[in-house]
N, C-alpha and C positions, 0 to 999 in steps of 0.2 A: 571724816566720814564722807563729804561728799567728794573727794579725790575715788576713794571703793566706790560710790555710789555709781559714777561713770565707769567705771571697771568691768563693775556688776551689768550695767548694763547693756555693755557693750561683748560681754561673755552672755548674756540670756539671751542677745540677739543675733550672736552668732550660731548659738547653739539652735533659739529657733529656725535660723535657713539652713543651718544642717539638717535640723529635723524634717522640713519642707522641703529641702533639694531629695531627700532619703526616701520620703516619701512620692514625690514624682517618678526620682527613678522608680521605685515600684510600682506605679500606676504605669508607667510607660514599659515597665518588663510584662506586665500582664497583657497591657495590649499588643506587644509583639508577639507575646505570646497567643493570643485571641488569634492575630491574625497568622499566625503559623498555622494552628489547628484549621480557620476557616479557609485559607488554603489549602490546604490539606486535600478540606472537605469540598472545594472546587474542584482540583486536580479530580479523585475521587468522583462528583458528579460527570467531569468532564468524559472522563474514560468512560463512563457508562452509559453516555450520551453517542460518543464514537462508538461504542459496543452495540448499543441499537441502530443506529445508521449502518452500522456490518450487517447488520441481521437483515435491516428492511433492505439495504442493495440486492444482500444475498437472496431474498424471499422473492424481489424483484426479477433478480437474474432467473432464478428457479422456473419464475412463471412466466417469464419471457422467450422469445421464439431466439436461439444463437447458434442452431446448427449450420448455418450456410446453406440453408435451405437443401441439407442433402443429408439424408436419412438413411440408416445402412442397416437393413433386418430392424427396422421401424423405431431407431437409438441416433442422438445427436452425436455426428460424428464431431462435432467442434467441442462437446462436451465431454467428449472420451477423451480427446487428447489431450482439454485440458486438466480432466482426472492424470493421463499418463506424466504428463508436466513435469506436476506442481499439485496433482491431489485438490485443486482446484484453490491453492494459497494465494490469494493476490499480492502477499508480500516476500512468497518463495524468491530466493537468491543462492545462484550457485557461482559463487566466488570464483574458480578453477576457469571457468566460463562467461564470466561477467554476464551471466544468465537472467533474466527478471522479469517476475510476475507470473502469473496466472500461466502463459504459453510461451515461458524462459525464452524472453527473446534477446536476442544480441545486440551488441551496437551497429553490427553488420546489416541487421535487417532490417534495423531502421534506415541505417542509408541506401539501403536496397527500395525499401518504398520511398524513398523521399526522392531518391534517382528515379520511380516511375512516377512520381508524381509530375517531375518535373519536365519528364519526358513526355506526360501528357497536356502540359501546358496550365497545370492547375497552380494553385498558390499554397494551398494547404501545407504544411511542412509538421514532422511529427520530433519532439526531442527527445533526448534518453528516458528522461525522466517518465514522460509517457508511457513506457513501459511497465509499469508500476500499476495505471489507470486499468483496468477490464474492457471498460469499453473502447478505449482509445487502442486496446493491444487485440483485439478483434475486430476494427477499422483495418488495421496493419494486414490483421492474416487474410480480411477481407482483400485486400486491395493486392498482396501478396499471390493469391491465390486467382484472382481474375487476371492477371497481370501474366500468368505465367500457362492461363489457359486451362487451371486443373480443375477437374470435373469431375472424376471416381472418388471412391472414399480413400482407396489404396493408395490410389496419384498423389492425393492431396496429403496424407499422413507422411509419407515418405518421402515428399518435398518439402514439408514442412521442417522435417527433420532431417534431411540431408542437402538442401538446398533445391534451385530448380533442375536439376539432373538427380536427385535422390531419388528417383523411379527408377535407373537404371541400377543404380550403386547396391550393389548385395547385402551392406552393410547397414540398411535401414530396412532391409525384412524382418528382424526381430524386433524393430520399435512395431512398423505398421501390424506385428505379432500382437505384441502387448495391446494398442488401439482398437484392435480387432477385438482380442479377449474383453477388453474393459464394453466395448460393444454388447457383445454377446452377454457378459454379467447384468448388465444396464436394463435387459431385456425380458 
């Protein structure tokens, strides 16, 4: 009898850490479980958190002054174009064109102002990625636009959009078209 007895006990002690490992693992699948869900519900809070920082930027931009101080039939010309853009998407991308942001700028026009920057002796320097930022991509057209002397509404749309000789190029009358309209709409 006491040969079974150690037997016995030694199968009721295995069986209870099986029973105790069985149950861990099941406490430990509920809390991965917990924390999938309260993940979840971070990601979830997070996005909604990003959602309202879009909103307060955007409400910001709204009531803030971004025409370039140049008003055309009494409508932000900087806000038309970037209606014509990008519809005003700060995360608009046109692939064909490695286009981005708010006022699809290129990688061109970035080293366009970074070569005026540099040519006016500043340190400033703007990266691709920049392009993406609102405000940093209206520095650009800022610095774009005094840089090349543009002053009209017309000058300034159709250099924007064909470069700094796009005033001359026939082929940006129909943007500074559309600019115009979205102007006139605005109004």
């Amino acid at each position: 009898m006491r040969k079974y007895t150690a037997y016995l006990v030694a199968i009721a002690t295995a069986a209870l850490i099986l029973i105790i490992t069985l149950d861990y693992e099941k406490e430990i699948e509920n809390i991965e479980n917990t924390i999938k869900e309260q993940s979840g519900m971070i990601d979830s809070l997070t996005n909604s958190i990003d959602s309202l920082i879009l909103e307060i930027d955007t409400l910001e931009w709204d009531k803030s002054i971004f025409d370039f101080n140049i008003k055309f039939n009494g409508k932000s010309l900087l806000s038309s174009i970037m209606y014509v853009e990008s519809s005003y998407n700060d995360s608009a991308y046109n692939k064909s064109e490695d286009a981005v942001g708010c006022l699809q700028i290129r990688k061109c026009m970035v080293d366009d102002v970074n070569r005026i920057l540099k040519h006016k002796g500043l340190y400033t320097r703007y990266e691709y990625r920049d392009r993406w930022e609102r405000n940093l991509s209206v520095e650009m057209f800022d610095i774009y636009c005094d840089h090349y002397n543009l002053y009209s509404a017309e000058e300034i749309a159709r250099c924007w959009n064909g470069g700094p000789r796009g005033v001359n190029n026939p082929a940006t009358v129909g943007y500074w078209n559309k600019v115009e309209k979205q102007i006139k709409e605005n109004s």
